[in-house]
C-alpha positions as CSV (number, residue, x, y, z in Angstrom):
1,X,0.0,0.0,0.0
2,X,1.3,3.6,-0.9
3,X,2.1,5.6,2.0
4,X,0.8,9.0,2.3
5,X,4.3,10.5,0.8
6,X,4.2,8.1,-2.3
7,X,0.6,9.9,-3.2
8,X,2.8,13.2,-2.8
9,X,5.8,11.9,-4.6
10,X,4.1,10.6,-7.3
11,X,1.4,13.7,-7.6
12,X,3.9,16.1,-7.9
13,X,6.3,14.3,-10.3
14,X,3.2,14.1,-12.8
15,X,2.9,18.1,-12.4
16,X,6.4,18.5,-12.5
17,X,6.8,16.4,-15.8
18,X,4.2,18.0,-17.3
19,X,5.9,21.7,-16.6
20,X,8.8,20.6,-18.5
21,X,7.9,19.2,-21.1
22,X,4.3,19.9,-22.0
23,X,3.0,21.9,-24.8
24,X,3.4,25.3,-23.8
25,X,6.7,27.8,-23.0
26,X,7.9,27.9,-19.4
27,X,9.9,30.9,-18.7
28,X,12.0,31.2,-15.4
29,X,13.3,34.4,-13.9
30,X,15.4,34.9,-11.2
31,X,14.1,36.5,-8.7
32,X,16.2,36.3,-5.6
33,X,17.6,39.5,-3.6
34,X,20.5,39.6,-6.7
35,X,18.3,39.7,-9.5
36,X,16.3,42.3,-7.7
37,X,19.0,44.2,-7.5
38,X,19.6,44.2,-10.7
39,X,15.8,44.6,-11.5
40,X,14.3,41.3,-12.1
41,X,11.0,42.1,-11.0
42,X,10.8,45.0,-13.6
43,X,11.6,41.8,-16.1
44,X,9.3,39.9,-14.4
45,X,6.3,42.2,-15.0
46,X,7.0,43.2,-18.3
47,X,7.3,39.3,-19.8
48,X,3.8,38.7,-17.8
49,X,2.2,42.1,-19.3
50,X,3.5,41.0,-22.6
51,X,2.1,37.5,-22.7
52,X,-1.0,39.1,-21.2
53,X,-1.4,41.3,-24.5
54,X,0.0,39.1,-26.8
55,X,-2.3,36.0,-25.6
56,X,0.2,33.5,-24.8
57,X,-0.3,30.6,-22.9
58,X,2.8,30.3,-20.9
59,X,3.8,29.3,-18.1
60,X,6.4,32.3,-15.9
61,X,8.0,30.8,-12.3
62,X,10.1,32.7,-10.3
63,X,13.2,30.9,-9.3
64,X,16.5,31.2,-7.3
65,X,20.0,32.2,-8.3
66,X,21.4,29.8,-10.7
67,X,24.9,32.0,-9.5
68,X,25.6,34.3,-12.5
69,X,25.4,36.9,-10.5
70,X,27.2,39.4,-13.1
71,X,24.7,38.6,-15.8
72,X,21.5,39.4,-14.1
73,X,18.9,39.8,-14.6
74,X,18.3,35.9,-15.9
75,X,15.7,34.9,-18.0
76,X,15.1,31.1,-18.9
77,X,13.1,30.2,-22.1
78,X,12.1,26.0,-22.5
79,X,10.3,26.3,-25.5
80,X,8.4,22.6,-26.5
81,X,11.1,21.2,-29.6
82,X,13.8,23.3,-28.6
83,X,16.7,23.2,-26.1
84,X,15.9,25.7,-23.5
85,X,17.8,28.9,-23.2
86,X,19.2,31.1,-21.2
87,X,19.7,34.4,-21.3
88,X,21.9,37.5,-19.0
89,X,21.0,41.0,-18.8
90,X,17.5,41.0,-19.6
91,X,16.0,44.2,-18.6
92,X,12.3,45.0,-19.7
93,X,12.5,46.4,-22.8
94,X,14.4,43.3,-23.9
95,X,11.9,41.0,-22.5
96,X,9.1,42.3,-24.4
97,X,11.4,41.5,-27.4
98,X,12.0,38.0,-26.2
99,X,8.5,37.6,-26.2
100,X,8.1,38.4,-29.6
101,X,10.9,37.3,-31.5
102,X,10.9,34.2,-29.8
103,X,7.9,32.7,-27.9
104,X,6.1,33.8,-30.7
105,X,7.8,33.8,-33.4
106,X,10.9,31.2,-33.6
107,X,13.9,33.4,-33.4
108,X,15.6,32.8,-30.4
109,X,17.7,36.4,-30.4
110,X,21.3,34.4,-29.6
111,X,22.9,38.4,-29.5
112,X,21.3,38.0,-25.4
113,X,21.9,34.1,-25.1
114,X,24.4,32.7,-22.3
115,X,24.0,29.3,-24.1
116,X,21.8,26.5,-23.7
117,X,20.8,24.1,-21.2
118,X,20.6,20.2,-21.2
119,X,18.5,18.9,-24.0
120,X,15.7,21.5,-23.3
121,X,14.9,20.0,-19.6
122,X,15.5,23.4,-17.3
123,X,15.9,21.2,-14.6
124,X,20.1,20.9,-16.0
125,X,20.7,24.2,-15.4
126,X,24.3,23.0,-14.6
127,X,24.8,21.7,-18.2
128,X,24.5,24.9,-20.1
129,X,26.8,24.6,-22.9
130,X,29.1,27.5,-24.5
131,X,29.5,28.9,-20.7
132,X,32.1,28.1,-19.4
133,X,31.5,29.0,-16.1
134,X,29.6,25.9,-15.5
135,X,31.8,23.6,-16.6
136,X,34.6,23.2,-13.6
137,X,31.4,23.2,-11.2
138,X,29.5,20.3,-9.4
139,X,26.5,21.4,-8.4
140,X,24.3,19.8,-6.0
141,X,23.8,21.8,-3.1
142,X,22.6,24.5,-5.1
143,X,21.5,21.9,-8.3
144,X,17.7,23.1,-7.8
145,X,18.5,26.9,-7.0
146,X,17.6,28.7,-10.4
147,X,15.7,25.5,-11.7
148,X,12.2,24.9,-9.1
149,X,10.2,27.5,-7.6
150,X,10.9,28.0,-4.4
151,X,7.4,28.8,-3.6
152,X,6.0,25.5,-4.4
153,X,6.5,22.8,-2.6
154,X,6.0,20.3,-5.0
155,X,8.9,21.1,-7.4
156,X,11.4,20.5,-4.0
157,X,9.6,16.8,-3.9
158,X,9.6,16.3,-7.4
159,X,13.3,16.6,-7.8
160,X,14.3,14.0,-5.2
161,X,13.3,16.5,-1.8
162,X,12.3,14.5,1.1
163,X,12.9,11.2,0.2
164,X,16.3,11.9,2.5
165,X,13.9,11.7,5.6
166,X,11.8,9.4,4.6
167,X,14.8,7.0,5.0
168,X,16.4,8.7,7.9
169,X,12.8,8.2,9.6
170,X,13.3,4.2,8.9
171,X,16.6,4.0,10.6
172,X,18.1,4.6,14.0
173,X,19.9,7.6,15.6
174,X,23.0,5.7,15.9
175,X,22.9,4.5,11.6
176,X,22.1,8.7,10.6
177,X,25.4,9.4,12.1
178,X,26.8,6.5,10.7
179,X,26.3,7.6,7.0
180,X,27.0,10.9,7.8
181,X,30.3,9.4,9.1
182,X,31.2,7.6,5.9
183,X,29.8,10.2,3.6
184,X,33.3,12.5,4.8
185,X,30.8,15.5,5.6
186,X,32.9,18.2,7.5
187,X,31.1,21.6,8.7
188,X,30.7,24.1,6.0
189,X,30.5,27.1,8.2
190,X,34.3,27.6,7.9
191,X,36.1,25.5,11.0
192,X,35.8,21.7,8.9
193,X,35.2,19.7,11.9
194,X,33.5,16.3,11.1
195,X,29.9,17.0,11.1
196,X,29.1,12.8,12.3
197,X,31.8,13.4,15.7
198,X,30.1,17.5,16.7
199,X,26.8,15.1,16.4
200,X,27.6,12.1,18.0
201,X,28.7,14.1,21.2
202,X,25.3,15.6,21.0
203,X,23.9,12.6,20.5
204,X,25.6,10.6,23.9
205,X,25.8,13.8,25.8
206,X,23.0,13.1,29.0
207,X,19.9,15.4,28.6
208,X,15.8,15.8,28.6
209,X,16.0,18.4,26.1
210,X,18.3,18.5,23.1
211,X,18.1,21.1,20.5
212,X,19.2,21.8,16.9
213,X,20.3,25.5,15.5
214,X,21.2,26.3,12.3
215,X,23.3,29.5,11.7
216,X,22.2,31.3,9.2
217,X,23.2,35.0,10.0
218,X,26.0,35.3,7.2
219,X,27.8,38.2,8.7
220,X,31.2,38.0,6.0
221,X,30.7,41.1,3.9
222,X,30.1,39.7,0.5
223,X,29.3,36.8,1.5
224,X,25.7,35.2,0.2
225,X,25.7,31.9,0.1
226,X,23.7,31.0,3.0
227,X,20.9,33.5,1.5
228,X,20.9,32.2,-2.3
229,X,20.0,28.7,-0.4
230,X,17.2,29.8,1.4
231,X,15.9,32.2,-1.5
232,X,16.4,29.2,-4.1
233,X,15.5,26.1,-2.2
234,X,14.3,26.3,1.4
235,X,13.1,22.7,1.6
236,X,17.0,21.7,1.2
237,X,17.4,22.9,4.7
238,X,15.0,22.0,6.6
239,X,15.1,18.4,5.3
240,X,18.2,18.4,6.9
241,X,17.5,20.3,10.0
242,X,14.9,17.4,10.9
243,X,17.3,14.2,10.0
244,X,19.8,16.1,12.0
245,X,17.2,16.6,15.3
246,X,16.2,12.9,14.1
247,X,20.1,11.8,14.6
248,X,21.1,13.5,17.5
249,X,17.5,13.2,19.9
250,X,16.0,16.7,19.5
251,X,12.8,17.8,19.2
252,X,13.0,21.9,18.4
253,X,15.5,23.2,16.4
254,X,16.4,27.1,15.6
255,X,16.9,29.2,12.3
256,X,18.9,32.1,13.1
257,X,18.5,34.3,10.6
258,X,19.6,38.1,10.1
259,X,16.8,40.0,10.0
260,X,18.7,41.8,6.4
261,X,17.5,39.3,5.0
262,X,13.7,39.3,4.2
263,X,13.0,37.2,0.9
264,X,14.8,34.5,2.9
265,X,12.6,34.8,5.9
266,X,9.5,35.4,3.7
267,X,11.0,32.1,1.8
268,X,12.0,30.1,5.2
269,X,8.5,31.2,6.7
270,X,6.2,29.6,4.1
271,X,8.7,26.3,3.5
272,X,7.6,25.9,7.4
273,X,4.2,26.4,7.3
274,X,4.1,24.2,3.7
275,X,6.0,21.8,5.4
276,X,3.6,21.3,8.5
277,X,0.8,21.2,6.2
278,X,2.4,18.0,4.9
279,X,3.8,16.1,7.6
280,X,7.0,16.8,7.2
281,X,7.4,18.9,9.7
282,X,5.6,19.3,13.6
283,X,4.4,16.7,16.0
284,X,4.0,12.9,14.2
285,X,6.0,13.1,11.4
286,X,5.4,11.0,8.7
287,X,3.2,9.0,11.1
288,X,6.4,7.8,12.9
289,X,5.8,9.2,15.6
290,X,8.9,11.6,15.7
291,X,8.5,15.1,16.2
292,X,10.4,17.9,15.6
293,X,9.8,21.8,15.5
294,X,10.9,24.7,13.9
295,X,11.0,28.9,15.1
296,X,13.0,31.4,13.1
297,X,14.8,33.9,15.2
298,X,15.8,37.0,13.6
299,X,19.0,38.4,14.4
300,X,20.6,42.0,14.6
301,X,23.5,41.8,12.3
302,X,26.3,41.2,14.9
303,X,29.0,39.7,13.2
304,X,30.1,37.8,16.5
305,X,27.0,35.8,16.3
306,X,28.5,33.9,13.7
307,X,30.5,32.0,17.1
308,X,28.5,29.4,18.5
309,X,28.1,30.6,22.1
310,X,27.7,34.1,21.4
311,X,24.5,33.0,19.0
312,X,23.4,31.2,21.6
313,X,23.7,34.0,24.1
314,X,21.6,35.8,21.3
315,X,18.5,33.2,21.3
316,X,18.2,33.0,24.8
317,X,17.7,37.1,24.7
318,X,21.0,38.1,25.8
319,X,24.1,40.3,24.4
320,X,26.0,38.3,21.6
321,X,29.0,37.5,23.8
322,X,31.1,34.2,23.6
323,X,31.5,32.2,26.5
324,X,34.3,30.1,27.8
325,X,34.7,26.9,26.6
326,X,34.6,23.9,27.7
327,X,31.7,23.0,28.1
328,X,31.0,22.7,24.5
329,X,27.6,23.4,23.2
330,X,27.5,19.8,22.4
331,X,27.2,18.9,25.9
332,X,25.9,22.3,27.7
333,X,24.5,24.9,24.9
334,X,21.0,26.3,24.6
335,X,19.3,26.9,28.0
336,X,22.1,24.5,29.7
337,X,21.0,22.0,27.3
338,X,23.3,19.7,24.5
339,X,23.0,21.7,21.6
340,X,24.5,21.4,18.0
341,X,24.9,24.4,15.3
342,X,24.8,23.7,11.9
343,X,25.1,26.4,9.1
344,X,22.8,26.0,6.1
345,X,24.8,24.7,3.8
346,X,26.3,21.9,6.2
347,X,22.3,21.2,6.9
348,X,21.4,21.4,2.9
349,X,24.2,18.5,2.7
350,X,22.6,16.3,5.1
351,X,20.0,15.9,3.2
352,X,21.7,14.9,-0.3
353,X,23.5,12.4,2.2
354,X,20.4,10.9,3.1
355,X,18.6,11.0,-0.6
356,X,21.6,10.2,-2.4
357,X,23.7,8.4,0.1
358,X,26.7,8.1,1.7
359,X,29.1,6.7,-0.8
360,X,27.6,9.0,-3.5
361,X,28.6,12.2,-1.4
362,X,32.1,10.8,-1.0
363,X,32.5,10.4,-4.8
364,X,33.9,13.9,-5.5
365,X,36.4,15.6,-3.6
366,X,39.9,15.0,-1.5
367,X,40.7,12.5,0.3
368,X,40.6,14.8,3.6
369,X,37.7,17.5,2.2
370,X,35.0,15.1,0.6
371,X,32.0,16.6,-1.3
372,X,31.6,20.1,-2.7
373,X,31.3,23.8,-1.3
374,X,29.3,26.8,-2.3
375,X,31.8,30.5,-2.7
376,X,30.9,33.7,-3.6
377,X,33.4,34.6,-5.6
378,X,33.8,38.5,-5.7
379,X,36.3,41.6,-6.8
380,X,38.2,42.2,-9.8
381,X,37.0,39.1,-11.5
382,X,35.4,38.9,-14.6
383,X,32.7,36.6,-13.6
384,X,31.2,37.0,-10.2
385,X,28.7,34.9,-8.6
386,X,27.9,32.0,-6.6
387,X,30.0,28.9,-7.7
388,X,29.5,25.5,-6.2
389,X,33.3,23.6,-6.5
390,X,34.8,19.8,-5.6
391,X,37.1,20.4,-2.8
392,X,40.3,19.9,-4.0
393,X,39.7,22.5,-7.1
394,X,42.3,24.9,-7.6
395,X,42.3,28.7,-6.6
396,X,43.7,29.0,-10.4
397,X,40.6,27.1,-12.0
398,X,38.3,28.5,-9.4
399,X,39.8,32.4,-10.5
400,X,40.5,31.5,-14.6
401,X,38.4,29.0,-15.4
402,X,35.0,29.6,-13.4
403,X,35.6,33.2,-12.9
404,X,37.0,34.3,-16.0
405,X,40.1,35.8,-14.9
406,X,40.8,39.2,-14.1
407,X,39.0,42.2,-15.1
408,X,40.4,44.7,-17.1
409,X,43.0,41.5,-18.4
410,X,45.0,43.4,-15.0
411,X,47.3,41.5,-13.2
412,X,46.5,39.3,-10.7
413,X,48.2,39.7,-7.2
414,X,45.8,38.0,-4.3
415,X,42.6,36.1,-3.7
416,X,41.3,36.6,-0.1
417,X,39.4,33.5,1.4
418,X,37.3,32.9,4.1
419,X,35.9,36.8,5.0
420,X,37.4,38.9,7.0
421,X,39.0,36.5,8.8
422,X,41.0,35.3,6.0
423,X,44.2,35.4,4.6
424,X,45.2,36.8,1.3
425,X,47.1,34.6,-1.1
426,X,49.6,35.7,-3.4
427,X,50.0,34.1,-7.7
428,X,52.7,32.4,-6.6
429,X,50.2,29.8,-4.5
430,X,47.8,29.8,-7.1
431,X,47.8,26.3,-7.8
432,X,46.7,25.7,-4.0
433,X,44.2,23.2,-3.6
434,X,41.1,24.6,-2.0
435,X,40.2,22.5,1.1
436,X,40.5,22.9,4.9
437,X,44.0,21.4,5.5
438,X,45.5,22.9,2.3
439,X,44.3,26.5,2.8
440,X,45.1,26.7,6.5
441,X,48.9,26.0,5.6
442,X,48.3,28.6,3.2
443,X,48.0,30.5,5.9
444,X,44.0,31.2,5.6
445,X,40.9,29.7,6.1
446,X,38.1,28.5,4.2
447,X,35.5,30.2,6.6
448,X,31.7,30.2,5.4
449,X,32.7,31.0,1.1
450,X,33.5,33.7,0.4
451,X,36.4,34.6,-1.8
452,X,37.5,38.0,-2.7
453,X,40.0,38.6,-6.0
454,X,42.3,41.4,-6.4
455,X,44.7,43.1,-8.4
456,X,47.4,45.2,-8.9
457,X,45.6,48.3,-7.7
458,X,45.0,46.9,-4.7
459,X,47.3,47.8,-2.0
460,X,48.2,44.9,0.7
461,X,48.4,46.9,3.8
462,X,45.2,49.0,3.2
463,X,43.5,45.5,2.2
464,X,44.4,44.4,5.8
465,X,44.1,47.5,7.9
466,X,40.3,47.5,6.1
467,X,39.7,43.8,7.5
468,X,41.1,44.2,10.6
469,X,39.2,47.4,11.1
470,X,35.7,45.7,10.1
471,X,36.7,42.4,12.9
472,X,38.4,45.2,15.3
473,X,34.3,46.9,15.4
474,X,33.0,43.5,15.4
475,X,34.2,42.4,18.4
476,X,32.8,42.1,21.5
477,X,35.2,43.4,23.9
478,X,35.3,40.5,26.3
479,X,39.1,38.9,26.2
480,X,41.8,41.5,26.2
481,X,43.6,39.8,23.9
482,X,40.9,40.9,21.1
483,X,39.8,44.0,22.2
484,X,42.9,45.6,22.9
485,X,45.0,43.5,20.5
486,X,43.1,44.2,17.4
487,X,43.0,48.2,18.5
488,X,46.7,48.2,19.0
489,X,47.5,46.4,15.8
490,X,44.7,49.0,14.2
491,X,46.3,52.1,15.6
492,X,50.2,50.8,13.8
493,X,48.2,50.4,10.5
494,X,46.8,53.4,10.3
495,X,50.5,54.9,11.2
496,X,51.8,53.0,8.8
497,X,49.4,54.1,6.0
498,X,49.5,57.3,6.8
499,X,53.3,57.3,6.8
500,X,54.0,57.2,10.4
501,X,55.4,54.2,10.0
502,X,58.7,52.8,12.1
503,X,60.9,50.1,10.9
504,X,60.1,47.9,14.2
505,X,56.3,48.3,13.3
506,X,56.6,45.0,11.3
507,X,58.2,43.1,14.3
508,X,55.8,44.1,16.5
509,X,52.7,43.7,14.3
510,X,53.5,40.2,13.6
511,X,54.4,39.5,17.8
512,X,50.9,41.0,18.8
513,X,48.9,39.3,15.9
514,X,50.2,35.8,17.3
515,X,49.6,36.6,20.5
516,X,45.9,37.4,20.4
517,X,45.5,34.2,17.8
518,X,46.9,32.2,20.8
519,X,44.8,33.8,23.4
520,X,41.4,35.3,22.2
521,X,38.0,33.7,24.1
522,X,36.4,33.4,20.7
523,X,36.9,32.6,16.6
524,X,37.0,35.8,16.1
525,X,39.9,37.0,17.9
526,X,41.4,33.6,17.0
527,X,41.2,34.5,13.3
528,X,41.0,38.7,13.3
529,X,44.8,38.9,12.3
530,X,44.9,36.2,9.6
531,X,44.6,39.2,7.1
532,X,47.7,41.2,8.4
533,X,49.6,38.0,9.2
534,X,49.5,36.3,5.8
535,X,49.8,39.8,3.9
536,X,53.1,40.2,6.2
537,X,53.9,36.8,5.2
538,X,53.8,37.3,1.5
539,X,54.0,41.0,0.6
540,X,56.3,42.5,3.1
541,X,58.0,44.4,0.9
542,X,54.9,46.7,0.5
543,X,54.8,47.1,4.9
544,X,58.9,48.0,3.8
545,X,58.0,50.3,1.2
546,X,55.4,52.3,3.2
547,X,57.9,52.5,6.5
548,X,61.1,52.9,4.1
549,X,60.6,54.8,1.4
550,X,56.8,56.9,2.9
551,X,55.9,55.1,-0.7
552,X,52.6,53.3,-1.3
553,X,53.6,51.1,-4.8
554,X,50.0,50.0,-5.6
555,X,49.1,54.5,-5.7
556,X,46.0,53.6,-3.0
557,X,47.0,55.0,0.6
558,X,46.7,59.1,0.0
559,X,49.4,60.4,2.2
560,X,51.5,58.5,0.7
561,X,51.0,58.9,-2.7
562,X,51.3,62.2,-4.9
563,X,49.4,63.9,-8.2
564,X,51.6,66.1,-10.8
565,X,51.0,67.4,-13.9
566,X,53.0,66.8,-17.2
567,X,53.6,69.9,-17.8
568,X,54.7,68.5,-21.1
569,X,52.0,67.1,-22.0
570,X,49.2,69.7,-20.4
571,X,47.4,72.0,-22.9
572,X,45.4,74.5,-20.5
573,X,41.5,72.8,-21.0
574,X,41.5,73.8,-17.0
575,X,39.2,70.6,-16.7
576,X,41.0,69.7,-14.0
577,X,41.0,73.2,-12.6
578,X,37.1,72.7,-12.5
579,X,37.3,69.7,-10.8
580,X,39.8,70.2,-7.8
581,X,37.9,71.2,-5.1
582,X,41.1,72.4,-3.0
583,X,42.0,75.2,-5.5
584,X,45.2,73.2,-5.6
585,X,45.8,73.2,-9.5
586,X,47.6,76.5,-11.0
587,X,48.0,77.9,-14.1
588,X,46.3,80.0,-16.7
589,X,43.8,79.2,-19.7
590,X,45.9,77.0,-22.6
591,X,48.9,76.9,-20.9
592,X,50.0,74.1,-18.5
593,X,49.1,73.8,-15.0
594,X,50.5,72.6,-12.0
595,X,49.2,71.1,-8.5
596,X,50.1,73.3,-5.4
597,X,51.2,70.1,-3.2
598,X,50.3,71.6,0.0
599,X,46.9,72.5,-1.0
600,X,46.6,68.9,-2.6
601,X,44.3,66.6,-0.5
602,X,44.8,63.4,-2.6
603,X,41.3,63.4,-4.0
604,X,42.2,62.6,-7.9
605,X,39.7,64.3,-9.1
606,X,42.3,65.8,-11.7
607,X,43.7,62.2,-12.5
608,X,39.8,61.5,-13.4
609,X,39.1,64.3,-15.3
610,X,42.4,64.9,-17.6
611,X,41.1,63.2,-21.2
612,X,42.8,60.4,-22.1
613,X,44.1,61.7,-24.9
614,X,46.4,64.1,-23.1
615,X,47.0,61.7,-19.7
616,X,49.1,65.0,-18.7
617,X,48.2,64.0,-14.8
618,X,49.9,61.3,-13.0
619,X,49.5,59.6,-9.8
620,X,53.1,58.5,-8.3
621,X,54.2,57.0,-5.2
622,X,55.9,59.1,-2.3
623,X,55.2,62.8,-1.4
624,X,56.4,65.7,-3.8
625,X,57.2,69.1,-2.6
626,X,56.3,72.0,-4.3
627,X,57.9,72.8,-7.4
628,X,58.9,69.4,-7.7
């Protein structure tokens, strides 16, 4: 006899089958906080007004980010007898034109096309051909973002979504964390520690009352990953969250969730309520008896939180402050209770684990890093998005291949990993691979995702004075170590930038960055001077040039840079002039001008006004005195 979930299953495979390859156009659009930013409902409404008008029957879904971030908007055509298409930039007035040109009439305007997808199914998103993009990838965490509506539960069941808990619900505690055990999982939220072990304390630690959070609060600055999930595929997590509260004896488990983030909640809010509706989720689940609940708690935005105790601290209505440890949350977290915490992505994995199984998981990545993982890979890169990777993929191929290389064609000089808490890693470790063990000799971390790209105008001790600045106002103030560590190593960059700098500024940044590593209460102190440490480590011959020489080689820190004027080259067009607003540049109409140095406040203004065609101002390194 069917169980109730077979009727589902089967119910909403028919519809979903029937969506992709029925008789009529399905367009999808994505509609998550990126492609709003970039106006996707504006796209949205114009291809519905159009079909209105024009008397199409079509069928228009809203989806997730498929992760090509720097083509939005995204449009996705699956015409009947044709491969499905998709397309980048696709602002209204281009709509309408896809409308007509191609859903009605049969030219498929390849001048907006990315390329192609699958054989016409837009379920392969990942298979679009002639973008290369896609090609390095692996994607299943994010496989259905882009693809199903997030809105509809059926499309999450159709495409394989709780069939994971279905079979978690038929085993035992102990053979969950088993498979979770062989599958390799480690902890995507940026420490790597074996997912089955943090569980199986939970799971043996003694208790009445267990409970399940998963972190969600994403405080790295440009850093999405965690939000595309829940905007794309909300099902995907809390599928996991209850074959996690299944494995480790819980019965209430936590979303915290920054409250700057409100298509997620609006998405996470009806997943729940969808979810309860169909047994999935609440008291009897499945009709095996198990229960397991859900609340949502909206955080502030305190990038602490992102620690385990201090988000605790935050649920049970206190200040986000860490707390010693041991005890580990494991054994005394929530309320004095065991407690695990989970980020999304960790959570999303559970439940491929438990539809696709253990050995399948395991298939792709290293031997130490198994599986993929989600970055958002942003800066002076070509292509930026949200790219789901093997572990063990090169920063090179992650940078080239996915991303495109650098813009501009500039020359590449770092890739930052792991958010503010990261190191920055120079071309000459390009060919690192990118997983836990190999990025933390590196000298970094793999935190959460995210993955910043620079170039030659970036400069290495401004990139780490502007980390350590953002973790210095982070923190909590606590532990000594970070509140007065991070100030004091603050206070030397500035000097340093500012050219104050002293030769013995290096010594001593490197001796108090150590020491409030090896001290600090919480991860964030722990990790707060990666940035200056590994720039140190691999470009200390721009900390020598600042002290040395009052030079700043990449032309970024203003008091130690300079702006002159060819005098040679200068005709008198005064458009500089104009722009300075220091009444620092001299000289009469059509003859050449110069910059008075000690009215010059570094602004540029005149290097961004002077044509091109004249490039008679120049930015050097160093300070000039006047007439020089």
């Amino acid at each position: 006899m069917k169980t109730k979930f077979e009727d589902i299953m089967v119910k909403s495979e028919k519809e979903w089958e029937s969506m992709q390859c029925g008789e009529k156009p399905v367009i999808l659009v994505g509609t998550a906080t990126c492609g709003r930013s970039a106006g996707s409902l504006e796209t949205l409404e114009a291809l519905r007004s159009e079909a209105d008008k024009s008397g199409i029957d079509c069928t228009i879904i809203e989806v997730g980010c498929i992760g090509l971030c720097y083509a939005e908007p995204l449009v996705t055509i699956a015409k009947p007898g044709n491969p499905a298409v998709c397309y980048g930039g696709i602002d209204a007035e281009k709509a309408k034109e896809l409308v007509e040109k191609y859903i009605i009439g049969n030219d498929p305007v390849p001048e907006y096309a990315l390329g192609t997808i699958g054989q016409g199914k837009i379920a392969d998103i990942e298979k679009i051909q002639d973008t290369s993009v896609f090609k390095p990838q692996i994607r299943r965490v994010l496989k259905k973002c882009g693809s199903i509506d997030p809105a509809n539960v059926e499309h999450y069941i159709a495409n394989g979504g709780y069939s994971g808990l279905k079979r978690a619900l038929e085993m035992t505690s102990e053979e969950i964390i088993d498979n979770i055990k062989i599958s390799g999982l480690r902890g995507r939220g940026g420490a790597g520690f074996p997912t089955w072990r943090k569980w199986q304390f939970c799971h043996d630690a003694e208790g009445d009352q267990k409970y399940l959070i998963c972190n969600a609060d994403e405080g790295d600055p440009g850093a999405f990953m965690n939000r595309s999930l829940l905007e794309g595929d909300p099902h995907a997590l809390l599928e996991g969250m209850v074959i996690a509260g299944r494995a480790i004896g819980a019965d209430t488990g936590y979303i915290y969730c920054r409250a700057e983030y409100p298509l997620a909640l609006e998405r996470l809010d009806l997943a729940i309520k969808q979810a309860k509706d169909l047994g999935f989720l609440g008291d009897n689940i499945m009709e095996t008896g198990f229960t397991f609940h859900i609340k949502v708690k909206e955080g502030a935005g305190a990038f602490v939180c992102g620690e385990e105790t201090a988000l605790i601290a935050s649920i049970e209505g206190e200040r986000g402050m860490p707390r010693p440890r041991p005890p580990f949350p494991a054994v005394s977290g929530l309320w004095g209770k065991p407690t695990i915490i989970n980020n999304v992505e960790t959570l999303a994995s559970v439940a491929l684990v438990m539809q696709q199984g253990a050995q399948w998981f395991s298939q792709v990545g290293s031997e130490a890093s198994k599986g993929t993982k989600t970055f958002a890979l942003v800066g002076k890169v070509k292509r930026t998005g949200l790219v789901e990777v093997p572990m063990g993929i090169t920063l090179r191929e992650m940078i080239y291949d996915i991303g495109g290389g650098i813009l501009n064609d500039r020359e590449f000089k770092a890739v930052q990993t792991g958010g503010p808490s990261g190191g920055c890693i120079p071309a000459e470790k390009l060919d690192t691979p990118v997983d836990y063990d190999s990025l933390n000799a590196a000298g970094t971390i793999m935190g959460s995702g995210g993955m910043v790209v620079m170039d030659a105008d970036n400069c290495m001790v401004d990139v780490a004075r502007y980390f350590l600045e953002f973790t210095q106002k982070e923190s909590c103030g606590e532990c000594v170590p970070c509140r007065l560590g991070t100030k004091q190593m603050l206070d030397i960059l500035n000097d340093i930038t500012q050219g104050r700098g002293k030769p013995d500024d290096i010594d001593l940044l490197e001796e108090i960055g150590y020491a409030v590593k090896r001290t600090s209460l919480c991860g964030l102190g722990q990790t707060a001077p990666n940035p200056v440490l590994s720039t140190l480590r691999y470009f200390r011959n721009e900390y020598e040039a600042h002290i040395n020489k009052k030079e700043c080689p990449s032309l970024v820190c203003r008091d130690l840079i300079s702006y002159k004027i060819d005098t040679d080259k200068c005709t008198g067009c005064r458009l500089c002039f104009k722009a300075c607003p220091a009444d620092a540049i001299i000289g009469e109409k059509k003859e050449p001008h110069i910059v008075d140095q000690e009215k010059c406040i570094k602004c540029g203004m005149c290097f961004e006004k002077c044509p091109p065609k004249f490039n008679a101002v120049v930015c050097i390194p160093g300070q000039l005195k006047d007439g020089e």
